[in-house]
MIFI-479172 format. One record per atom (N, C-alpha, C): atom name; x, y, z. Coordinates in Angstrom, 2 decimals, always signed. Atoms other than C-alpha are relative to their C-alpha. Example, Ala and Ser with C-alpha at 12.3 -4.5 7.8 and 13.67 -1.06 7.14 Angstrom:
% residues 2
(r 'N' (+0.89 -1.19 +0.00))
(r 'CA' (+12.30 -4.50 +7.80))
(r 'C' (+0.90 +1.20 +0.00))
(r 'N' (-0.82 -1.19 -0.06))
(r 'CA' (+13.67 -1.06 +7.14))
(r 'C' (-0.77 +1.09 +0.73))
//
This chain:
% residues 182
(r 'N' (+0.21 +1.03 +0.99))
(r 'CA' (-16.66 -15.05 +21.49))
(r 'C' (-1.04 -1.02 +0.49))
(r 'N' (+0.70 +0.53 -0.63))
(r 'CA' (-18.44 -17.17 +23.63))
(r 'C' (-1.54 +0.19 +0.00))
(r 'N' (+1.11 -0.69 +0.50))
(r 'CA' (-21.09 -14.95 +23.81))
(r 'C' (-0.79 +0.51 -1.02))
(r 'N' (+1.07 -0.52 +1.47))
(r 'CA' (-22.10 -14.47 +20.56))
(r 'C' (+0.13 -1.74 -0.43))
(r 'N' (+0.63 +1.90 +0.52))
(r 'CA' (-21.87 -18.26 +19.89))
(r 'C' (-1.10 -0.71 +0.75))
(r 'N' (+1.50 +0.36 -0.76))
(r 'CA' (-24.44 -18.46 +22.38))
(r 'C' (-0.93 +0.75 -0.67))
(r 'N' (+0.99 -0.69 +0.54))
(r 'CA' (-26.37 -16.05 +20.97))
(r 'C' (-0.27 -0.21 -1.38))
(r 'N' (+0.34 +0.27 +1.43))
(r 'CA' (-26.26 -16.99 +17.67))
(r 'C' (-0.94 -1.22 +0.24))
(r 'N' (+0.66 +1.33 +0.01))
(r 'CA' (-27.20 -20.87 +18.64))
(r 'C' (-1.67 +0.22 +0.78))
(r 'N' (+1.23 -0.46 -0.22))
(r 'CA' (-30.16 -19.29 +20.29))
(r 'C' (-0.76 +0.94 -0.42))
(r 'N' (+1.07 -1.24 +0.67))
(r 'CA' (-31.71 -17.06 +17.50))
(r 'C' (-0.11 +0.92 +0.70))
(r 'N' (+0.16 -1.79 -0.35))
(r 'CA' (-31.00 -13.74 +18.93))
(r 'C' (+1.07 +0.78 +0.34))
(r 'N' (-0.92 -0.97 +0.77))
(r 'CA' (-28.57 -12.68 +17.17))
(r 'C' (+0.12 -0.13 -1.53))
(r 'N' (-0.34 -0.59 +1.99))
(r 'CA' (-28.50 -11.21 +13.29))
(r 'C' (+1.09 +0.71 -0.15))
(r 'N' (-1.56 -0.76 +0.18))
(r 'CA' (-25.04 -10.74 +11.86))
(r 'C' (-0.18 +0.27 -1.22))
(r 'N' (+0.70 -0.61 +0.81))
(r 'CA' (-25.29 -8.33 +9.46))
(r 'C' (+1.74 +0.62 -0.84))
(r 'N' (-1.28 -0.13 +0.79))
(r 'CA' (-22.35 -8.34 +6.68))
(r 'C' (+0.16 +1.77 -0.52))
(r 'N' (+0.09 -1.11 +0.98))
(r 'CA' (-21.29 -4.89 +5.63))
(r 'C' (+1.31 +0.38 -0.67))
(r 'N' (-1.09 -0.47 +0.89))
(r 'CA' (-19.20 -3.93 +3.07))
(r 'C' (+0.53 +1.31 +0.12))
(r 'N' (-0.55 -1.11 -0.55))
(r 'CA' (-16.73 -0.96 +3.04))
(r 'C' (-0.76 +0.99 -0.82))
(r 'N' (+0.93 -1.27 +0.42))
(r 'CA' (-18.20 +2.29 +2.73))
(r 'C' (+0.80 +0.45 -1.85))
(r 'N' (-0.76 -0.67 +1.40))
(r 'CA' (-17.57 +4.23 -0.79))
(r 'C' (+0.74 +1.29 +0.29))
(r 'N' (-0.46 -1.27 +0.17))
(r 'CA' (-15.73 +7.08 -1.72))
(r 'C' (-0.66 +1.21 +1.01))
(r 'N' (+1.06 -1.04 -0.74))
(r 'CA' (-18.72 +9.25 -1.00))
(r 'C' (-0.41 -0.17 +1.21))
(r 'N' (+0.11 +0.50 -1.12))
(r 'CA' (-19.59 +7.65 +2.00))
(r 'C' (+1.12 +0.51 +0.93))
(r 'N' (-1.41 -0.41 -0.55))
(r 'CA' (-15.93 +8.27 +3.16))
(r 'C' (+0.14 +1.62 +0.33))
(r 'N' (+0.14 -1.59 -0.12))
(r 'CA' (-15.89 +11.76 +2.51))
(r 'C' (-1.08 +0.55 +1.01))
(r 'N' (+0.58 -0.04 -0.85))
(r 'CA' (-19.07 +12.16 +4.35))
(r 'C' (+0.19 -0.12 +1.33))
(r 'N' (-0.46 +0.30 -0.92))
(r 'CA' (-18.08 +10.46 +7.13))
(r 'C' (+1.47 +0.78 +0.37))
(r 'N' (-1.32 -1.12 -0.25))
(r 'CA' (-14.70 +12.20 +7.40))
(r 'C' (-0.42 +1.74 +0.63))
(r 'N' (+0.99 -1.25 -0.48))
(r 'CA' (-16.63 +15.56 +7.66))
(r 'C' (-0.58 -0.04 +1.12))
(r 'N' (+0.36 +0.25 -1.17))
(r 'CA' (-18.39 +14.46 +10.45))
(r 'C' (+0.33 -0.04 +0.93))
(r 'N' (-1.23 +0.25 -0.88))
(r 'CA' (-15.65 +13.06 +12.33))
(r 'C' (+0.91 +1.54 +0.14))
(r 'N' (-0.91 -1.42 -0.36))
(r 'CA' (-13.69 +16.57 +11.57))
(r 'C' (-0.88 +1.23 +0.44))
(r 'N' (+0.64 -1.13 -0.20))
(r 'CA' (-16.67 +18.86 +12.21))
(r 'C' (+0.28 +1.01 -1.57))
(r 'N' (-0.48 -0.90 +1.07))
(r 'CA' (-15.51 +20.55 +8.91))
(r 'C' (-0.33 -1.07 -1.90))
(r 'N' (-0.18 +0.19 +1.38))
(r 'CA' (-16.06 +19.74 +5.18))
(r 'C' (+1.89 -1.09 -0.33))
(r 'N' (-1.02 +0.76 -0.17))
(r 'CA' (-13.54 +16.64 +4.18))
(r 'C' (+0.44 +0.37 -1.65))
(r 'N' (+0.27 -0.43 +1.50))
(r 'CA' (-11.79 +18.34 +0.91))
(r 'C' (+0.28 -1.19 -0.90))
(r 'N' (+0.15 +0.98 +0.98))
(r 'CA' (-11.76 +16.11 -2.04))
(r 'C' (+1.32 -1.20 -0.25))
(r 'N' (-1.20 +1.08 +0.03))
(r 'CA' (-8.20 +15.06 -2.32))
(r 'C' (+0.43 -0.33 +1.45))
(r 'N' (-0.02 +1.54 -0.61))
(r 'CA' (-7.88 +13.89 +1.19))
(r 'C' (-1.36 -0.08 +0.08))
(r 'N' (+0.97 +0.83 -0.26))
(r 'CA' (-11.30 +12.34 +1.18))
(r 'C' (+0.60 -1.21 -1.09))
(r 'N' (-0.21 +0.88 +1.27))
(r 'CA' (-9.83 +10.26 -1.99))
(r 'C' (+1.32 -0.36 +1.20))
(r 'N' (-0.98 +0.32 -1.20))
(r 'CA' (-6.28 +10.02 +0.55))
(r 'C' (-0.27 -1.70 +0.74))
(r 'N' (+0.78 +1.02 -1.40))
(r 'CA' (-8.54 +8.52 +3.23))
(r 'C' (-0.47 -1.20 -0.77))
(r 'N' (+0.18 +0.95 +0.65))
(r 'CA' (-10.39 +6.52 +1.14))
(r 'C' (+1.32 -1.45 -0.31))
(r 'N' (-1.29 +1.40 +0.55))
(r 'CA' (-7.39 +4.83 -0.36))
(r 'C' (+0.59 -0.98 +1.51))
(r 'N' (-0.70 +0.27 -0.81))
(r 'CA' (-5.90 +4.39 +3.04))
(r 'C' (-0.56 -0.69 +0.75))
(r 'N' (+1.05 +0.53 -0.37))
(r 'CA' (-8.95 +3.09 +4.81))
(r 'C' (-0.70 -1.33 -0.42))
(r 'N' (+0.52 +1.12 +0.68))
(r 'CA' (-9.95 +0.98 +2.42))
(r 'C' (-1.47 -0.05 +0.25))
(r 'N' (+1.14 +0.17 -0.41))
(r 'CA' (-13.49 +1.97 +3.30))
(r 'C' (-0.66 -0.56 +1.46))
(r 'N' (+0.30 +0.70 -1.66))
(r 'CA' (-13.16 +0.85 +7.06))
(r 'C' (-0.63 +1.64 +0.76))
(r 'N' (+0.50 -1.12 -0.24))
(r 'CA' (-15.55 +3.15 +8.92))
(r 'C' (+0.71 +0.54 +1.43))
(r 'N' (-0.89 -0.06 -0.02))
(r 'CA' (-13.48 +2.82 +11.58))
(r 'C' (+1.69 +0.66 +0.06))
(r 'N' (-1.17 -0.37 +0.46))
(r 'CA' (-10.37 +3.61 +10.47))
(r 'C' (-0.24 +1.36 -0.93))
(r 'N' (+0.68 -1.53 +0.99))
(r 'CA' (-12.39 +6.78 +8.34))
(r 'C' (+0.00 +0.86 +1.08))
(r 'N' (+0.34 -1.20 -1.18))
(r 'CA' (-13.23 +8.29 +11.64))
(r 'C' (+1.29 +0.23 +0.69))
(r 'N' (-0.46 -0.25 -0.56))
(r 'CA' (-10.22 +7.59 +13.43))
(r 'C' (+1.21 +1.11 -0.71))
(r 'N' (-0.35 -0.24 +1.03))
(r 'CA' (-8.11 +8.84 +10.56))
(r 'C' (-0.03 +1.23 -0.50))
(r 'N' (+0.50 -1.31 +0.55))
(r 'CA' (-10.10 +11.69 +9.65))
(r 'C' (+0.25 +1.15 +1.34))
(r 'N' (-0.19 -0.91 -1.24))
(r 'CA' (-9.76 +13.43 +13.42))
(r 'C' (+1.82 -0.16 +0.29))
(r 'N' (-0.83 -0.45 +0.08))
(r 'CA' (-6.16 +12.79 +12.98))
(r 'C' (+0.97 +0.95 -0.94))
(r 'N' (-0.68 -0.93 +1.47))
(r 'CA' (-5.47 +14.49 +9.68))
(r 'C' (+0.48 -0.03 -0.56))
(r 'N' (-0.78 +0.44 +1.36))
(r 'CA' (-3.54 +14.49 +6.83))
(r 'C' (+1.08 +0.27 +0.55))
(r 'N' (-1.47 +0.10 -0.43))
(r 'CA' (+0.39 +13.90 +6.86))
(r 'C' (+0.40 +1.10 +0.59))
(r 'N' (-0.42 -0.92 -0.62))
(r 'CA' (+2.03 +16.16 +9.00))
(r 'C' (+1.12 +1.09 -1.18))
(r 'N' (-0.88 -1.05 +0.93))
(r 'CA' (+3.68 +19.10 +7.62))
(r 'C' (+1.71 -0.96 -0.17))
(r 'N' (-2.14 +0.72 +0.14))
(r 'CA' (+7.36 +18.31 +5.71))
(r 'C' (-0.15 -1.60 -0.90))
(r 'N' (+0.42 +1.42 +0.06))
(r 'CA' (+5.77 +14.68 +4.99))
(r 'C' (-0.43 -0.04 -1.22))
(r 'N' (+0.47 +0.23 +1.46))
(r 'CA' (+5.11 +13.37 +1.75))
(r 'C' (-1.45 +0.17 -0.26))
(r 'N' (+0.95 -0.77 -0.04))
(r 'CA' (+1.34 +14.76 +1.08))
(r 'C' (-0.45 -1.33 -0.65))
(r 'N' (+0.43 +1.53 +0.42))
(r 'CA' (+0.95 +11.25 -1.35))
(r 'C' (-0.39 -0.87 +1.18))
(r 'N' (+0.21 +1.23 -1.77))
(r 'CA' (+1.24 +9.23 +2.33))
(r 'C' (-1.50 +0.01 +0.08))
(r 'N' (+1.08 -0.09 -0.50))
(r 'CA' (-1.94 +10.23 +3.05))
(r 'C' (-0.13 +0.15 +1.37))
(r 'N' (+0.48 -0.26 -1.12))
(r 'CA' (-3.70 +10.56 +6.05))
(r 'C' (+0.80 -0.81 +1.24))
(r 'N' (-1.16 +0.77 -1.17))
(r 'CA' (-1.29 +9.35 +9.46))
(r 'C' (-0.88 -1.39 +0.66))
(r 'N' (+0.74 +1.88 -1.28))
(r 'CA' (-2.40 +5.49 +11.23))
(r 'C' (+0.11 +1.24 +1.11))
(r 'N' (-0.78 -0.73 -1.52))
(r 'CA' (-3.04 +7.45 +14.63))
(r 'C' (-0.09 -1.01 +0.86))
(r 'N' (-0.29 +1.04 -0.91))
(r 'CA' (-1.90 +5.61 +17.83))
(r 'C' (-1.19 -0.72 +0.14))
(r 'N' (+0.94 +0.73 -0.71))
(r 'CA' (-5.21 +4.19 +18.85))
(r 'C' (+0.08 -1.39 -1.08))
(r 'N' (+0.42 +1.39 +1.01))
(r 'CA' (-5.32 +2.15 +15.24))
(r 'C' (+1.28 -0.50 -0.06))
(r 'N' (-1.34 +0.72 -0.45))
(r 'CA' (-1.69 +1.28 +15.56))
(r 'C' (-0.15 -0.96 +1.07))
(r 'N' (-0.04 +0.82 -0.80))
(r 'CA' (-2.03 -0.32 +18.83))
(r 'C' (-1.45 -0.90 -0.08))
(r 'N' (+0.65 +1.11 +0.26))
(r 'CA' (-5.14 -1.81 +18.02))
(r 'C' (-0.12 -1.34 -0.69))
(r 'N' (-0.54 +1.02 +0.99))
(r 'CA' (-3.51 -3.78 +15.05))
(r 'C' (+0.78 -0.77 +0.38))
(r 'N' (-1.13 +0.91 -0.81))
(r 'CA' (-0.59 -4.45 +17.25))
(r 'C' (-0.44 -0.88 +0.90))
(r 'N' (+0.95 +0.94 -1.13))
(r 'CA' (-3.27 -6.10 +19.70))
(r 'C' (-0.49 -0.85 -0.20))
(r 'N' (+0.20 +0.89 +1.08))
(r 'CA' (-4.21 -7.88 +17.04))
(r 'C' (+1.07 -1.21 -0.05))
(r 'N' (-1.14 +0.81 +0.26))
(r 'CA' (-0.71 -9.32 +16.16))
(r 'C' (-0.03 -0.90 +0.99))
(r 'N' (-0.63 +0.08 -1.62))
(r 'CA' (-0.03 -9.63 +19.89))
(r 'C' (-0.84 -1.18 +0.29))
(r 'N' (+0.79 +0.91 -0.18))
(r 'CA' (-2.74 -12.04 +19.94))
(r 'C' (+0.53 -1.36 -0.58))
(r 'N' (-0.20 +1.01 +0.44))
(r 'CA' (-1.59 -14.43 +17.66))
(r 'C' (+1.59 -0.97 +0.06))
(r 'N' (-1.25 +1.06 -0.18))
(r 'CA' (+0.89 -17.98 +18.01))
(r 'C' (+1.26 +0.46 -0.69))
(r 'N' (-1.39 -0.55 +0.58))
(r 'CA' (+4.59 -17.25 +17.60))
(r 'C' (-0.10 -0.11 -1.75))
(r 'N' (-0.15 +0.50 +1.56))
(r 'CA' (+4.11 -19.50 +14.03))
(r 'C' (-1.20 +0.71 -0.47))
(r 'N' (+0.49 -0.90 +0.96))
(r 'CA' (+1.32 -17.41 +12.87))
(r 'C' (+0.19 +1.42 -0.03))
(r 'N' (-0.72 -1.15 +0.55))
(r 'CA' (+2.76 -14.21 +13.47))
(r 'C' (+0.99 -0.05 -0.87))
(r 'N' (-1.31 +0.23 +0.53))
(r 'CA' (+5.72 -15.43 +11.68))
(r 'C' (-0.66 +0.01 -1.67))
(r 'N' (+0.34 +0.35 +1.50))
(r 'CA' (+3.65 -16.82 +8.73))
(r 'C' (-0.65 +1.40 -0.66))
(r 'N' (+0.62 -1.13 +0.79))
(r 'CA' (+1.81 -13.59 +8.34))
(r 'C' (+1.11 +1.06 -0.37))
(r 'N' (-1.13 -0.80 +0.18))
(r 'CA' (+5.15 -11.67 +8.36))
(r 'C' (+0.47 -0.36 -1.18))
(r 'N' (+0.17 +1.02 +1.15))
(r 'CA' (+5.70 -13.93 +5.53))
(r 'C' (-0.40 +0.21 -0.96))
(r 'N' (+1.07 -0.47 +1.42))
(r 'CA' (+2.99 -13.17 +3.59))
(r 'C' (-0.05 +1.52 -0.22))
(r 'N' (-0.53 -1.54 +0.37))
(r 'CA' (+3.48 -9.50 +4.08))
(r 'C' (+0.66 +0.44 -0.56))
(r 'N' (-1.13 -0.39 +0.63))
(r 'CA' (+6.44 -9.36 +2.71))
(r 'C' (-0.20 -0.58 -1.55))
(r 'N' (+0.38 +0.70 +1.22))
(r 'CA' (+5.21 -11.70 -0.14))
(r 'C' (-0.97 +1.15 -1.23))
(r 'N' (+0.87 -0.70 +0.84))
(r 'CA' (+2.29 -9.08 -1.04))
(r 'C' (-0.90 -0.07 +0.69))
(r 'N' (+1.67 +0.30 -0.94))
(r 'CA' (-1.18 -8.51 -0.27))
(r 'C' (-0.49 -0.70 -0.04))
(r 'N' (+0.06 +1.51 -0.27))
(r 'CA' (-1.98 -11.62 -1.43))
(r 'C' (+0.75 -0.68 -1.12))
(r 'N' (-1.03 +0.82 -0.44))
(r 'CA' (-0.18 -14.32 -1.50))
(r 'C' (-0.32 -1.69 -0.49))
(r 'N' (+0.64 +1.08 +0.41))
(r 'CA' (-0.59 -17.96 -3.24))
(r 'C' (+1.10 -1.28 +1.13))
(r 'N' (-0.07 +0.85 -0.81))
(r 'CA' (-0.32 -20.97 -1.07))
(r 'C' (+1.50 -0.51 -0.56))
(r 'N' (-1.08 +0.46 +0.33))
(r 'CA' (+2.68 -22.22 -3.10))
(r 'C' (+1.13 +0.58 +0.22))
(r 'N' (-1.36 -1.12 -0.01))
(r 'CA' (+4.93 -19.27 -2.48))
(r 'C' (+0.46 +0.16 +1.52))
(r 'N' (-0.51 +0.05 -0.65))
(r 'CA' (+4.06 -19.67 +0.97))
(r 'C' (+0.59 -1.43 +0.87))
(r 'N' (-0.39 +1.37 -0.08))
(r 'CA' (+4.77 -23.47 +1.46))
(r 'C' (+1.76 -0.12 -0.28))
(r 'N' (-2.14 +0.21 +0.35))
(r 'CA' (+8.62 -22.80 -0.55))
(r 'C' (+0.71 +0.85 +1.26))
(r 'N' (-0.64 -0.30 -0.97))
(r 'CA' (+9.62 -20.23 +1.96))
(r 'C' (-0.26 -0.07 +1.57))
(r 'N' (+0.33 +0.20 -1.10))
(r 'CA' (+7.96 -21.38 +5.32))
(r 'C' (+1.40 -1.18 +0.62))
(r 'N' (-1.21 +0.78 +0.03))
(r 'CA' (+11.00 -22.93 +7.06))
(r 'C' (-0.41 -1.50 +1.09))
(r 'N' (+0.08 +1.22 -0.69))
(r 'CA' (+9.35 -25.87 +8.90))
(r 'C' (-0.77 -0.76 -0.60))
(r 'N' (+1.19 +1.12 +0.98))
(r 'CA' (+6.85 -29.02 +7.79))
(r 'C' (-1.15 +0.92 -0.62))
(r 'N' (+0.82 -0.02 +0.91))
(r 'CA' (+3.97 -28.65 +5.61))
(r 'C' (-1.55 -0.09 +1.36))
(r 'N' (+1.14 -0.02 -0.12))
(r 'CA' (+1.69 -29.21 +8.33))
(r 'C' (-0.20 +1.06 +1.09))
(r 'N' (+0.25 -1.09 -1.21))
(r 'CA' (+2.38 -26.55 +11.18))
(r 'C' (-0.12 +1.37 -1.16))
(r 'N' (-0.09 -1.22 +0.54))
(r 'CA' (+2.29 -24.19 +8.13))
(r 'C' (-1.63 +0.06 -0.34))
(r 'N' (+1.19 -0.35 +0.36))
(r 'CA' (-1.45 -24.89 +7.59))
(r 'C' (-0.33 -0.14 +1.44))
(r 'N' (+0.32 -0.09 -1.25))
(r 'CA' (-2.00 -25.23 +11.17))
(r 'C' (+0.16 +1.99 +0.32))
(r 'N' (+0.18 -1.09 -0.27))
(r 'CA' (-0.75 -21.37 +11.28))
(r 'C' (-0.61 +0.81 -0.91))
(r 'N' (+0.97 -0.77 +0.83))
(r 'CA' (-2.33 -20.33 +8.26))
(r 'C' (-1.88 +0.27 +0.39))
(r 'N' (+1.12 -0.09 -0.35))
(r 'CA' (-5.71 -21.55 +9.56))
(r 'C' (-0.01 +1.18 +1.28))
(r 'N' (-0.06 -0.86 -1.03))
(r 'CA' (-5.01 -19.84 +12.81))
(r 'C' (-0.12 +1.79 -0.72))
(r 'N' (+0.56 -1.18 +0.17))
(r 'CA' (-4.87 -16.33 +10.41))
(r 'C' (-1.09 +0.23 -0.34))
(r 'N' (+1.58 +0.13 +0.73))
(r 'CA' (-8.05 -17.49 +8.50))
(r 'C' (-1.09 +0.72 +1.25))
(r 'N' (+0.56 -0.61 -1.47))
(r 'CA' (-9.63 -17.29 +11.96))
(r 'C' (-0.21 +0.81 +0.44))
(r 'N' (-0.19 -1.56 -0.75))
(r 'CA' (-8.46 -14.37 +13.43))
(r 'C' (-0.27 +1.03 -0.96))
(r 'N' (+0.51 -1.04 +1.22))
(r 'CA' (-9.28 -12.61 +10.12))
(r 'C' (+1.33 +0.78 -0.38))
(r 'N' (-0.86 -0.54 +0.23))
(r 'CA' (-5.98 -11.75 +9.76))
(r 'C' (+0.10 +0.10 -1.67))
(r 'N' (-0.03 +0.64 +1.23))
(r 'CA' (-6.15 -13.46 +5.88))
(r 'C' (-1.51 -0.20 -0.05))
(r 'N' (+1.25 +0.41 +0.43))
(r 'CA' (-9.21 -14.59 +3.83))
(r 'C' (+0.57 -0.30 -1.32))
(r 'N' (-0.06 +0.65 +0.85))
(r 'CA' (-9.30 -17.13 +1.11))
(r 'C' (-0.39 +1.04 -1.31))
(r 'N' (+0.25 -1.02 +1.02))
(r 'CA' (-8.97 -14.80 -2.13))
(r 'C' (-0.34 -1.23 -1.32))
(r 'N' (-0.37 +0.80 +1.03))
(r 'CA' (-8.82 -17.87 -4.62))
(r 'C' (+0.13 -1.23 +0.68))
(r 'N' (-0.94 +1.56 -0.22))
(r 'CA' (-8.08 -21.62 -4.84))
(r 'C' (+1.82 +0.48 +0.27))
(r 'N' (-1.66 -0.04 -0.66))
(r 'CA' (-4.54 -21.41 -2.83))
(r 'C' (+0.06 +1.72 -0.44))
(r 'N' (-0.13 -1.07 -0.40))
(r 'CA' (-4.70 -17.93 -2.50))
(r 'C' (-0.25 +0.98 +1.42))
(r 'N' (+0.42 -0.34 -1.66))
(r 'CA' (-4.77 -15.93 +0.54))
(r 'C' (-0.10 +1.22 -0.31))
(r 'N' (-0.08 -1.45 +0.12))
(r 'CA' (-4.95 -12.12 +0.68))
(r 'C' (-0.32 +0.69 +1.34))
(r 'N' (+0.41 -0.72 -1.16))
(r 'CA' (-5.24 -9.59 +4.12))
(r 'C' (-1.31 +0.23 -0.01))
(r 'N' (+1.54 -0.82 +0.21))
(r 'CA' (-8.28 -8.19 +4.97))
(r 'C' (+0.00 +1.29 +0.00))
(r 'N' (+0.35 -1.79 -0.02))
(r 'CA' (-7.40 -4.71 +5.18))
(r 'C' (+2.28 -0.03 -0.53))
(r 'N' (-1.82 -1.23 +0.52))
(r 'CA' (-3.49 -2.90 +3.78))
(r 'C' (+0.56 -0.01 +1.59))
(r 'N' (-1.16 -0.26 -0.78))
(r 'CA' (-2.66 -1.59 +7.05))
(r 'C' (+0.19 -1.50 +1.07))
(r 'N' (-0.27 +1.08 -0.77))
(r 'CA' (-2.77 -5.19 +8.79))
(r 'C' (+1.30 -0.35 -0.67))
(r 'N' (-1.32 +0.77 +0.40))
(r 'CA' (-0.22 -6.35 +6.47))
(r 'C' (+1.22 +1.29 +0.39))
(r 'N' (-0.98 -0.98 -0.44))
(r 'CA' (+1.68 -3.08 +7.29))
(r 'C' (+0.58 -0.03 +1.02))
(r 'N' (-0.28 +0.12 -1.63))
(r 'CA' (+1.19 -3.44 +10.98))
(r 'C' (+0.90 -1.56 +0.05))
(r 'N' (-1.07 +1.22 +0.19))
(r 'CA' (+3.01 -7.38 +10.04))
(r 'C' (+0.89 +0.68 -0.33))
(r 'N' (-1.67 -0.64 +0.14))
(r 'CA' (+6.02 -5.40 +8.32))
(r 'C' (+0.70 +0.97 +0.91))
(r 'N' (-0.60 -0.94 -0.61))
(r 'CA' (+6.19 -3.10 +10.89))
(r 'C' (+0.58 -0.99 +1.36))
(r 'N' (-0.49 +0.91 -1.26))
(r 'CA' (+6.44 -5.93 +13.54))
(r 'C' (+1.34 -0.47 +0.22))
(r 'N' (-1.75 +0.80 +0.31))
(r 'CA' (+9.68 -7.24 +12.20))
(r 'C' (+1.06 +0.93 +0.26))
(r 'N' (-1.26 -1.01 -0.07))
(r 'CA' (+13.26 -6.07 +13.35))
(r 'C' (+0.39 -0.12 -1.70))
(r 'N' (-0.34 +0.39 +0.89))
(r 'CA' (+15.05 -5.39 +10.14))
(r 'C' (+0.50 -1.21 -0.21))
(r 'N' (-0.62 +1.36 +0.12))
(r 'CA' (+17.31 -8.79 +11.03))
(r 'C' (-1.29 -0.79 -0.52))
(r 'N' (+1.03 +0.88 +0.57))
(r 'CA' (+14.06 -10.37 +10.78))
(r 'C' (-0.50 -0.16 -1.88))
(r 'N' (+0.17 +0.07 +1.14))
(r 'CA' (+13.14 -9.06 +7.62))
(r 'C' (+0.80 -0.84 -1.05))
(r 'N' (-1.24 +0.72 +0.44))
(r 'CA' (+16.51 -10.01 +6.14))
(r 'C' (-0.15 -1.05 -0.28))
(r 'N' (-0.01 +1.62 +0.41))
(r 'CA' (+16.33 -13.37 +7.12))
(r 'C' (-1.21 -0.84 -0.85))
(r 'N' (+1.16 +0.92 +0.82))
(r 'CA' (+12.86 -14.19 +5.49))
(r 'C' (+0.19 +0.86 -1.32))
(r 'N' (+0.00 -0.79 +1.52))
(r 'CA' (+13.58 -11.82 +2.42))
(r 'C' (+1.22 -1.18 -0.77))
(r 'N' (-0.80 +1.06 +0.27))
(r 'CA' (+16.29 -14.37 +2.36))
(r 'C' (-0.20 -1.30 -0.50))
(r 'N' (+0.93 +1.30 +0.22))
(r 'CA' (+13.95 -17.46 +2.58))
(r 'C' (-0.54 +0.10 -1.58))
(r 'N' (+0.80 -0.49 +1.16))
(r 'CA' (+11.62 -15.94 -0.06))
(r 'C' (+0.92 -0.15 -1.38))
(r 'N' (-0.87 +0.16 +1.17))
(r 'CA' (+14.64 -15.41 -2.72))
(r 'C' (+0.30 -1.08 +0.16))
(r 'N' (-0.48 +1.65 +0.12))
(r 'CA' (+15.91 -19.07 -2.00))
(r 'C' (-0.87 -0.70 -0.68))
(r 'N' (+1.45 +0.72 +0.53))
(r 'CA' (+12.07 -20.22 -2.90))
(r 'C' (+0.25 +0.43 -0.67))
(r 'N' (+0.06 -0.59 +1.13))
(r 'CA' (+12.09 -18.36 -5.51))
(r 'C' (+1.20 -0.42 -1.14))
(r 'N' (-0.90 +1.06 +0.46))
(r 'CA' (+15.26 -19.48 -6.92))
(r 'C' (+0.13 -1.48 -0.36))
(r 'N' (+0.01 +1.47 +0.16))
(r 'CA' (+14.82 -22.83 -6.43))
(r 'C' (-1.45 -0.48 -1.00))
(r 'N' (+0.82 +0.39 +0.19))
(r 'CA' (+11.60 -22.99 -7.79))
(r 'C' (-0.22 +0.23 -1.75))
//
């Protein structure tokens, strides 16, 4: 981080936005990654599952579609490397913003500031203190006025997967109380 904030403040560095690949793009890329032709319904799979992360296309595509027995809808398997990379992710962030993003996971993919203010169980201001903290880390991105939304599906996945069920429980708990009350 450091290093690219130096490099930026000294013109020599170009950050170069790219958007997620397409369909076709996907498929392509999948092929590549498998050495083999990527057939149509999983390249559409991947796609969905990917969300166009190139990424997550390659790693994805060399692990293959659901394992035999497995629901064939699932799509293509998270393989370990992007699992623990997400979890490295999590692993990174303050007890209260893992918590808040667990939160919002469970809320949806995104998520309006009001829904998460009723069920956050402490003040008003450590809850934007950990929200900013996901803004940051890219965990979230401003979808709307008081809206939030992930940046990718399986992040918010890799949040639901973080939680023991007790955990879940108790904030599925929170959530219906807000909701109730509100």
């Amino acid at each position: 981080a450091e290093l690219l904030t130096s490099l930026l403040r000294q013109d020599s560095l170009a950050e170069v936005a790219l958007g997620p690949l397409t369909l076709a793009e996907t498929q392509e890329l999948a092929a590549r990654a498998r050495g083999r032709p990527a057939e149509p319904a999983f390249a559409e799979r991947l796609y969905a599952a990917s969300e166009g992360n190139p990424l997550f296309v390659v790693e994805m595509a060399r692990a293959g579609d659901a394992p035999p027995g497995a629901d064939p809808s699932a799509g293509p398997r998270l393989p370990a490397k992007l699992h623990a990379l997400l979890q490295r992710q999590l692993a990174q962030l303050s007890p209260a913003a893992l918590e808040l993003g667990q939160l919002a996971a469970l809320l949806g993919r995104t998520v309006d500031y009001a829904a998460l203010a009723a069920a956050w169980p402490a003040d008003e201001a450590s809850l934007v203190e950990a929200l900013d903290e996901l803004l940051r880390r890219r965990i979230l991105y401003e979808a709307a006025a008081d809206r939030y939304a992930f940046t990718h599906g399986q992040l918010r996945a890799a949040c639901c997967a973080s939680m023991s069920r007790a955990r879940q429980g108790l904030m599925q708990r929170r959530i219906a109380a807000a909701l109730a009350a509100a």
